[in-house]
C-alpha positions as CSV (number, residue, x, y, z in Angstrom):
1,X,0.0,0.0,0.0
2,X,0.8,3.5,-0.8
3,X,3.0,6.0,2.3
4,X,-0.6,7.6,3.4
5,X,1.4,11.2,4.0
6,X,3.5,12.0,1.2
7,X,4.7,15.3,0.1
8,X,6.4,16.5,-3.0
9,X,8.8,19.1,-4.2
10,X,7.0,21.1,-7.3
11,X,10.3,22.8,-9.0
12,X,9.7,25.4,-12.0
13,X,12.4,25.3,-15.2
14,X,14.0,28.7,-14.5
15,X,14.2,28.6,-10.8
16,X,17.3,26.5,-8.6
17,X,15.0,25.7,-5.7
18,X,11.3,24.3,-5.3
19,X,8.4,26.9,-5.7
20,X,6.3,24.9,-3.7
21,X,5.1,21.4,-2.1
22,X,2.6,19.2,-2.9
23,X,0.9,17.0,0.3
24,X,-1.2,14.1,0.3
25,X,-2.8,13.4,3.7
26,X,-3.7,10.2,4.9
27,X,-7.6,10.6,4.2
28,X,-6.0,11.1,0.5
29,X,-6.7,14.9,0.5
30,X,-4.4,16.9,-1.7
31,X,-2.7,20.3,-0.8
32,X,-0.4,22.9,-2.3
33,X,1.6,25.5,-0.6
34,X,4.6,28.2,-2.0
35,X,7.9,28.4,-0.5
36,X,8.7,31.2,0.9
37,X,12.0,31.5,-1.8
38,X,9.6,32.0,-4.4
39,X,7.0,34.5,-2.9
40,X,9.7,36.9,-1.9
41,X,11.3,36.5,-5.5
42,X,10.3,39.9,-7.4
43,X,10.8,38.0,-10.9
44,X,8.5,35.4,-10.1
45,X,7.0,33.7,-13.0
46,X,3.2,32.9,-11.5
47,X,2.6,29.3,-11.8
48,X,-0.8,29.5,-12.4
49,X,-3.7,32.3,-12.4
50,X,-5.4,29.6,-10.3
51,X,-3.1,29.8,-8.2
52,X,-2.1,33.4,-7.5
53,X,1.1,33.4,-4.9
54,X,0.0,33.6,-1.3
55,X,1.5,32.3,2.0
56,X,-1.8,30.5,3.1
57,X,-1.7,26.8,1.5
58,X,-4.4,25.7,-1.2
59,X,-7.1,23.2,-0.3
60,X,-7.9,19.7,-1.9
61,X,-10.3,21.2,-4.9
62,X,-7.7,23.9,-6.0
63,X,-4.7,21.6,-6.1
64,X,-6.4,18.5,-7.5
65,X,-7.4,20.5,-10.2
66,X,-4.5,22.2,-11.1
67,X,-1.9,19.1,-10.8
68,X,-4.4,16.6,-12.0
69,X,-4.3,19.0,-15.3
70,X,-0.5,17.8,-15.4
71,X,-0.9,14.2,-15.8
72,X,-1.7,12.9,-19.7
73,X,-4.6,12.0,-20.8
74,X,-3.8,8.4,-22.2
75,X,-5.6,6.2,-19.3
76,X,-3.6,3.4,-20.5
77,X,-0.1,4.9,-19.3
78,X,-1.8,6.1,-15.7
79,X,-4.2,2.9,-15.3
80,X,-0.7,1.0,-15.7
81,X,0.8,3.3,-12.7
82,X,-2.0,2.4,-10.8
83,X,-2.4,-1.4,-11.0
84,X,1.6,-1.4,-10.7
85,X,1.8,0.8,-7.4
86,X,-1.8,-0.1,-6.1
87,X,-2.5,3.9,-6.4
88,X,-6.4,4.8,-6.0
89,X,-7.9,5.9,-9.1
90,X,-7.8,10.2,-7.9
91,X,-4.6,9.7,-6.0
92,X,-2.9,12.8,-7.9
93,X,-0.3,12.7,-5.6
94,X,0.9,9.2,-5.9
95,X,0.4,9.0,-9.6
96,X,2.8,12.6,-9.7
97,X,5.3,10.6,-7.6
98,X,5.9,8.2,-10.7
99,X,4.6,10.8,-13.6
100,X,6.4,14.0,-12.1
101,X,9.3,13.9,-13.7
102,X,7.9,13.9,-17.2
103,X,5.4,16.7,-16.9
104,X,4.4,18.5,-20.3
105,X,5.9,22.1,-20.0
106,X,8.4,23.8,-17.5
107,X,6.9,22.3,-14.2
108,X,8.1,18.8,-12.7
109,X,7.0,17.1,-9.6
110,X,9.8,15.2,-7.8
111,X,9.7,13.1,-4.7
112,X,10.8,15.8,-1.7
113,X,14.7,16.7,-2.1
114,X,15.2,15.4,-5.3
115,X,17.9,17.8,-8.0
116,X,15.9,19.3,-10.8
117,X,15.3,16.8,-13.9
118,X,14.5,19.8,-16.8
119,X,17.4,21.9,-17.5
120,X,18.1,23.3,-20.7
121,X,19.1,21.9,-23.5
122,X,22.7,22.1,-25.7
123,X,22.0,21.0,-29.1
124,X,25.2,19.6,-29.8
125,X,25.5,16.9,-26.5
126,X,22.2,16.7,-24.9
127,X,20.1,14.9,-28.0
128,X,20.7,11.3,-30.1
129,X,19.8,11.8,-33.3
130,X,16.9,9.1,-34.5
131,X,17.7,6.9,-37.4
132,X,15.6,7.1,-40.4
133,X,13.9,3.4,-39.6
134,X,13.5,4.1,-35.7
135,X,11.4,7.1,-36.6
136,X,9.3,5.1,-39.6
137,X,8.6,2.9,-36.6
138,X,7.3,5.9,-34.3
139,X,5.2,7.5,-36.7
140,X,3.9,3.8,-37.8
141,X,2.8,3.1,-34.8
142,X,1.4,6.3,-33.9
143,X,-0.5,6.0,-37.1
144,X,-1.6,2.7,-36.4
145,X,-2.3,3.9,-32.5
146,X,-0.2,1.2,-31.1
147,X,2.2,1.5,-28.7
148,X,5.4,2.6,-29.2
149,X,8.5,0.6,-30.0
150,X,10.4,-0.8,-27.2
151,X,12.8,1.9,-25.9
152,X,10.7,4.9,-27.1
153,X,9.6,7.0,-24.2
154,X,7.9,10.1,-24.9
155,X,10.1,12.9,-22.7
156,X,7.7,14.9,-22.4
157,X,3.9,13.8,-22.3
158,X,1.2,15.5,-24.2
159,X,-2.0,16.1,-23.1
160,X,-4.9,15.3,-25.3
161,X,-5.6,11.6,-27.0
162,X,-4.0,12.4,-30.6
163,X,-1.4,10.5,-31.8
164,X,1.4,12.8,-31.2
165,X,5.3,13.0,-29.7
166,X,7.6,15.4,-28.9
167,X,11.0,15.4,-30.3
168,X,13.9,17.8,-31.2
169,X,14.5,19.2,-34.6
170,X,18.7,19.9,-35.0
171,X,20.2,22.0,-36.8
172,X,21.4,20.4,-39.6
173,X,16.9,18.7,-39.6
174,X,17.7,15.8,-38.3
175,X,15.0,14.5,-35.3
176,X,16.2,13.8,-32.2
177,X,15.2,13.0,-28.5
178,X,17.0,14.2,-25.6
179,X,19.4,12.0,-24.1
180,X,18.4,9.5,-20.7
181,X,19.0,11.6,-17.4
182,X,19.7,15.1,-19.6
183,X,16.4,16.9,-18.4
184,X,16.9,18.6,-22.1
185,X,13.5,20.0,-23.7
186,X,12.1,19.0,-26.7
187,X,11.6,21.6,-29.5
188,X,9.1,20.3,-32.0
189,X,6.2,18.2,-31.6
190,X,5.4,16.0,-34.5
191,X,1.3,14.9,-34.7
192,X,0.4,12.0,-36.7
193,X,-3.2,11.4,-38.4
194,X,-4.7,7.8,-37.6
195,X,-5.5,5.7,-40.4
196,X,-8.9,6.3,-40.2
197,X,-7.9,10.5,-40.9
198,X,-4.9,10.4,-43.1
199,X,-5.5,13.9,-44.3
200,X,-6.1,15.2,-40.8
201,X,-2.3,16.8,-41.4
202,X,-3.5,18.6,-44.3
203,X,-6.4,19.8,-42.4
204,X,-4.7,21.3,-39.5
205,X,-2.0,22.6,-41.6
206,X,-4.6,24.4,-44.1
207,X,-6.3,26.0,-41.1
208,X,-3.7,27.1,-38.9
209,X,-2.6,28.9,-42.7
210,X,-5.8,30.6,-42.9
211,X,-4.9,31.6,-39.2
212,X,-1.6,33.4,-39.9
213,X,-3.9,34.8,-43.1
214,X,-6.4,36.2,-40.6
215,X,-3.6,38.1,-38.8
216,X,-3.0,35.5,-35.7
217,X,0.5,34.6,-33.9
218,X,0.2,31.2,-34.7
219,X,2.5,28.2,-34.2
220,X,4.9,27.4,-36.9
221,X,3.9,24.3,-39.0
222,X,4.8,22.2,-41.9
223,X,3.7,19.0,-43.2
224,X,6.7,16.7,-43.3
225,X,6.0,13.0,-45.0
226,X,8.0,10.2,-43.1
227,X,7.6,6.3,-45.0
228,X,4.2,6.8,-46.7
229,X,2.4,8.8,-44.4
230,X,2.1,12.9,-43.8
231,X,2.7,14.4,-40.5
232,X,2.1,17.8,-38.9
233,X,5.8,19.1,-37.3
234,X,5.3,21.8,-35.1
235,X,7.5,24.2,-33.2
236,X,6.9,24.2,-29.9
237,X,6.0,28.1,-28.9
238,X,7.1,26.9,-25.2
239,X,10.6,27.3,-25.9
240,X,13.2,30.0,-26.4
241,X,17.0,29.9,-27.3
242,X,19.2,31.0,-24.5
243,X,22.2,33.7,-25.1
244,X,24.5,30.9,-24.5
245,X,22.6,29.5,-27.2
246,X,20.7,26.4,-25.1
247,X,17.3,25.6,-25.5
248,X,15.2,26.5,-22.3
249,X,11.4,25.9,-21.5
250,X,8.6,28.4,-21.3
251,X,5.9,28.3,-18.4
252,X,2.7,27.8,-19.9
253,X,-0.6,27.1,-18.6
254,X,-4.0,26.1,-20.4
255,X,-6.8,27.3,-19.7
256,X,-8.6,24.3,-18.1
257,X,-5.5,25.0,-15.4
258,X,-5.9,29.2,-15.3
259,X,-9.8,28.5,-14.2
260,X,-9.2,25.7,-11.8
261,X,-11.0,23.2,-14.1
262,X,-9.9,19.5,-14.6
263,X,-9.3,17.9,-17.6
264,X,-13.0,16.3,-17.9
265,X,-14.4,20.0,-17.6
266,X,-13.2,21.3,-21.1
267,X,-16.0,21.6,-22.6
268,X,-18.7,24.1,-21.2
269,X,-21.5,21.3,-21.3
270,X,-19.7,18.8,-19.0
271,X,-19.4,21.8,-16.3
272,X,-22.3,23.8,-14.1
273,X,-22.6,27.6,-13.7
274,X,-19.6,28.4,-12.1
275,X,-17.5,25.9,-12.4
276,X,-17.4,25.1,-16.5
277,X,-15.5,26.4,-19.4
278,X,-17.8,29.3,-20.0
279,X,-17.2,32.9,-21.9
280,X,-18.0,34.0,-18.2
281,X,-14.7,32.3,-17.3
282,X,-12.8,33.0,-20.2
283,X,-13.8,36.5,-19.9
284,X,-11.9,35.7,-15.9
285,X,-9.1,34.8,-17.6
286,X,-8.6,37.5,-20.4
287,X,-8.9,40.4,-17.7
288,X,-5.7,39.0,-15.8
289,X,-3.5,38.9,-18.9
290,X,-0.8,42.1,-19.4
291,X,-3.3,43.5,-22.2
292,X,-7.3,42.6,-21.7
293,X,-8.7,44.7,-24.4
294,X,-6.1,43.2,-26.5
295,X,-6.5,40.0,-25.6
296,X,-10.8,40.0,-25.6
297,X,-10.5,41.1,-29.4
298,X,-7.7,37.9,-30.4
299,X,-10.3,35.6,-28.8
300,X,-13.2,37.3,-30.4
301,X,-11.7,36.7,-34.0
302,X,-10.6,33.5,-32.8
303,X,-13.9,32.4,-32.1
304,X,-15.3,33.7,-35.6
305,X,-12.4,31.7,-36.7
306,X,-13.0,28.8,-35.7
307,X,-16.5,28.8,-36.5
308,X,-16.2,29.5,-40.5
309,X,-12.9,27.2,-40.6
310,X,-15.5,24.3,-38.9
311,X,-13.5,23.7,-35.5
312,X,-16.4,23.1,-33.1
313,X,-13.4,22.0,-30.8
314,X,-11.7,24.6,-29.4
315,X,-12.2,23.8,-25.5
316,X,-10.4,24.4,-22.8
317,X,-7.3,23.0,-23.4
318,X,-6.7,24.5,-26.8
319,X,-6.1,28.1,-25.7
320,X,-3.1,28.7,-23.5
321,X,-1.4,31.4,-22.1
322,X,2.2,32.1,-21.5
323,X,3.5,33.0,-18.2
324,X,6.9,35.7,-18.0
325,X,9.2,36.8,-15.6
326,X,7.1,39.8,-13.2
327,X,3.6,38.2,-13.5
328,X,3.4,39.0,-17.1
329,X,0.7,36.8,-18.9
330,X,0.0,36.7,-22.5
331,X,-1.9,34.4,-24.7
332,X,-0.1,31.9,-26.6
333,X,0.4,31.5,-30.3
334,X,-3.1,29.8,-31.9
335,X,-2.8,26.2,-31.9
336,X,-4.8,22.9,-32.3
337,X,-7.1,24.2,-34.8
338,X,-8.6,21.1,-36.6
339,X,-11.7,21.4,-38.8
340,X,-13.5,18.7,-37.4
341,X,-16.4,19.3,-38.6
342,X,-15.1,17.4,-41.9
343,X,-15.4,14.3,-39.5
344,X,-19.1,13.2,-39.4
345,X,-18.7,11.5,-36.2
346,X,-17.8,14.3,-34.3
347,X,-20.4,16.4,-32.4
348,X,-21.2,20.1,-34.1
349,X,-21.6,21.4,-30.3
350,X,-19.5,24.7,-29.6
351,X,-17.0,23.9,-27.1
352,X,-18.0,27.0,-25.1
353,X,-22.0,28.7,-26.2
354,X,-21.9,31.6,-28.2
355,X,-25.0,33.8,-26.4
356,X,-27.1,30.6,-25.9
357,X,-26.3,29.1,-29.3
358,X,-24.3,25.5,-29.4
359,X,-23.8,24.7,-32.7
360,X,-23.6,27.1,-35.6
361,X,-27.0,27.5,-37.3
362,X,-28.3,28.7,-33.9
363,X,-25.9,31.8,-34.2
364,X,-27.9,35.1,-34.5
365,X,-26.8,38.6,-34.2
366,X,-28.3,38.9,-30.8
367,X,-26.8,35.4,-29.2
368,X,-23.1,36.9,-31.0
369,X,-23.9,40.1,-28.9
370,X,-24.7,38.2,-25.6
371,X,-21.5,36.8,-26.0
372,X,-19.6,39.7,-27.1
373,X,-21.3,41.2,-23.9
374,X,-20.1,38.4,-21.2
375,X,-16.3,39.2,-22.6
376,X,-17.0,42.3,-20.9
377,X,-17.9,44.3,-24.5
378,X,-19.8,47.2,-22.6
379,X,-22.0,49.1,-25.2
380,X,-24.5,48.2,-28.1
381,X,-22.6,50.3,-30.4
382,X,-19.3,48.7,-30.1
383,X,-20.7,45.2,-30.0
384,X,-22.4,46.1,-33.0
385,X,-19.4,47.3,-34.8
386,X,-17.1,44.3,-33.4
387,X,-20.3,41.7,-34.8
388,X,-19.7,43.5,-38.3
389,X,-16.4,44.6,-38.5
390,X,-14.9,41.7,-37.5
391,X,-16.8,38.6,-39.1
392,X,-16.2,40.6,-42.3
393,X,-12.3,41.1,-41.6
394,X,-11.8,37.5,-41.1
395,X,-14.2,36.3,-43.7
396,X,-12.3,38.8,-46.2
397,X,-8.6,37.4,-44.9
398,X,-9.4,33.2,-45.6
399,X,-12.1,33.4,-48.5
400,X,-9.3,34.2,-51.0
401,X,-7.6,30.9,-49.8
402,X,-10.6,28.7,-51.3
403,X,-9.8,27.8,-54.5
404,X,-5.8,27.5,-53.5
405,X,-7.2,24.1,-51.8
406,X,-8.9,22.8,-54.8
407,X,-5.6,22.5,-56.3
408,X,-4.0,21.1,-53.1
409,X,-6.8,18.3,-52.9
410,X,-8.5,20.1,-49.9
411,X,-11.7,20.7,-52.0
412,X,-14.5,19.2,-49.2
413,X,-13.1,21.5,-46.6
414,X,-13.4,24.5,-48.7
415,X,-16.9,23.8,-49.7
416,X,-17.4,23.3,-45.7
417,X,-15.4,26.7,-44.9
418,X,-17.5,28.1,-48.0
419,X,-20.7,26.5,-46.3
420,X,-20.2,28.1,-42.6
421,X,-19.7,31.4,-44.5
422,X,-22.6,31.3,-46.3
423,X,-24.7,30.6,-42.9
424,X,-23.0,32.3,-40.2
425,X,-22.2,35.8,-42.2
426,X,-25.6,36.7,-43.3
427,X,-27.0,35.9,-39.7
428,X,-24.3,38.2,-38.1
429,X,-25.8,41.0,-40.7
430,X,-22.2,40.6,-43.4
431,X,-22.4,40.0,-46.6
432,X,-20.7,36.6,-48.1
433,X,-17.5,36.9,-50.4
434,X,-17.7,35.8,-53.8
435,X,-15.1,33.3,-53.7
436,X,-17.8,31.6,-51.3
437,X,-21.3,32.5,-52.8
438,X,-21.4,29.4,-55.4
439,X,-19.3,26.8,-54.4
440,X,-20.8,23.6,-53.7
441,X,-22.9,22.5,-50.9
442,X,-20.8,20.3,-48.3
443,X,-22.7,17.5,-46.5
444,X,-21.9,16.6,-43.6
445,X,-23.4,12.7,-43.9
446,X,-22.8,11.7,-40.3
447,X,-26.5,12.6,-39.5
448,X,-25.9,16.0,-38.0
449,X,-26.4,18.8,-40.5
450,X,-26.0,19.6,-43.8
451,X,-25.0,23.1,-45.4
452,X,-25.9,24.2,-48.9
């Protein structure tokens, strides 16, 4: 059985001593207090907006959400911790005893005293270089959603259940993972359709394009084609290069973790008033940043975005923000933006309501303006002008794209980004672009809706 008191040292990339500890009490209650080191540190990088730095500890609710947020989301790996160390099924603590270590992101949880496992990384001792047949063998069995090949280990966990990994790009483009023991970060993460959604690469790539059209910081991308199959290599935005010229980590926080929310409250219909992935919440969480007003107009054009693009999935865990030195917070780059809605077994449901609507041919002018009104978008007249001004300025940016995809075999999900226009613009009072009025209808043939 399981030490029933167990306490952990939580250590930030950046920072030589713990920022905090984790406890576990023997009734199994969690709780998280800062060390002193770190409150008095005037360059503090806050760990979480959660979690804003006081000397009182945090109670079981606050900490289970925040660290359970850590953990992946493959059951398999943490039901395998669990049988093999007889942990309970929410024993955060026990699972972040074995787990810690690898941690998506700048944070690691170590057992009490251990020396820091994430440093940064030197590109030309800390990473072995992947041979052309060991990383067919990855992305084969990433494809094929089996498990990896014996002696892969993931070194650093993603969240989310999409065949993904993180590895290091080198200078001279060969892939690489960091070397046992280093603590060296990764710099790229390279996602890998199943074989039900071979094109899925294509997809994301297509859309996070139309993102950087639509004037977004978004992540950098390619598609990259390893054996027979395309993948989706991504630079991770949580890194930076040193003046020394080492790779170092950037804290990061989703915002599942910024409002307190565990992983099975991402979407706004799994939650309750008050505790759900709301535009109340997200509102929350865009006043604390370094620029609000800023900040409520990127997710405003984000969420028209996503909408005519056909990503009914941008929940909690697909916006992020990125924590600085000072308490500085600012969104991060736009990322995991899929058009599922080309899938026709995945739900149309909004990940958050816009006004009361949940799916898109329920979005009016007024429910658009309730929900420009919970960001905290005070008058009629500005909502008004934000409604027009803004579904017309992204609409205008991506519709010249179109018939670039016909060419590039992406014609169904221009038909479907041609379809959401042709719906969602006239009911937010904007008029369609030509390059969308006459393109075909797209179907979606899964029984949910079809657009024409």
């Amino acid at each position: 059985m399981p030490d029933p008191d167990l306490i952990l040292d939580v250590r930030l990339d950046g920072f030589e001593s713990p920022i905090g500890k984790l406890s576990r009490g023997g009734s199994g209650a969690v709780s998280f207090r800062f060390t002193d080191d770190y409150l008095i540190d005037p360059e503090t990088v806050r760990l979480s907006l959660a979690l804003p730095p006081r000397v009182e500890p945090y109670g079981d609710v606050e900490t289970r959400a925040f660290f359970g947020n850590l953990l992946q989301e493959r059951d398999q790996a943490l039901q395998h911790i669990r049988e093999r160390e007889g942990l309970a099924v929410d024993d955060i603590a026990g699972l972040l005893l074995h787990l810690g270590k690898d941690c998506a992101g700048a944070i690691s949880v170590l057992p009490e005293g251990a020396p820091p496992v994430k440093v940064p990384g030197d590109l030309t001792s800390d990473y072995e270089p992947l041979s052309d047949e060991r990383l067919r063998e990855i992305v084969e069995s990433l494809h094929r959603r089996r498990q990896l090949p014996e002696n892969s280990q993931d070194p650093s966990p993603l969240a989310g259940v999409q065949s993904k990994i993180a590895l290091t790009v080198l200078p001279d483009g060969r892939y690489a993972e960091p070397k046992p023991d280093t603590g060296a970060p990764t710099t790229h993460i390279l996602k890998v359709p199943d074989a039900r959604n071979p094109r899925d690469a294509r997809h994301e790539q297509a859309a996070l394009d139309l993102c950087r059209a639509a004037g977004f910081r978004t992540a950098d991308t390619r598609i990259v084609r390893i054996g027979n199959i395309e993948a989706l290599l991504i630079t991770r935005y949580d890194r930076a290069t040193a003046a020394d010229g080492r790779i170092v980590r950037i804290h990061q926080e989703d915002f599942a973790q910024a409002l307190g929310l565990p992983p099975s409250l991402k979407y706004e219909r799994n939650g309750r008033e008050g505790r759900r992935f709301d535009v109340a919440g997200i509102a929350r969480v865009l006043n604390t940043t370094s620029s609000p007003a800023e900040e409520r107009l990127t997710f405003i054009r984000a969420t028209l975005l996503d909408m005519l693009v056909g990503n009914a999935d941008g929940h909690a865990k697909n916006f992020s923000l990125l924590h600085e030195s000072g308490g500085r917070t600012r969104s991060a780059p736009r990322y995991d933006v899929l058009p599922t809605r080309l899938d026709p077994s995945l739900t149309d449901e909004f990940a958050y309501r816009i006004g009361g609507a949940e799916r898109l041919d329920e979005v009016t002018e007024e429910e658009f303006e309730a929900f420009l009104g919970a960001l905290g978008i005070g008058t009629a007249a500005a909502r008004r002008r934000l409604r027009r001004d803004q579904a017309q300025s992204i609409a205008g940016a991506i519709a010249p794209q179109l018939a670039e995809y016909d060419r590039d075999e992406l014609k169904p999900m221009a038909d479907l980004i041609a379809a959401n226009m042709r719906m969602l613009l006239p009911a937010l009072g904007c008029a369609v672009p030509a390059e969308a009025e006459n393109r075909d209808a797209f179907v979606n043939r899964g029984g949910g809706w079809a657009m024409s």
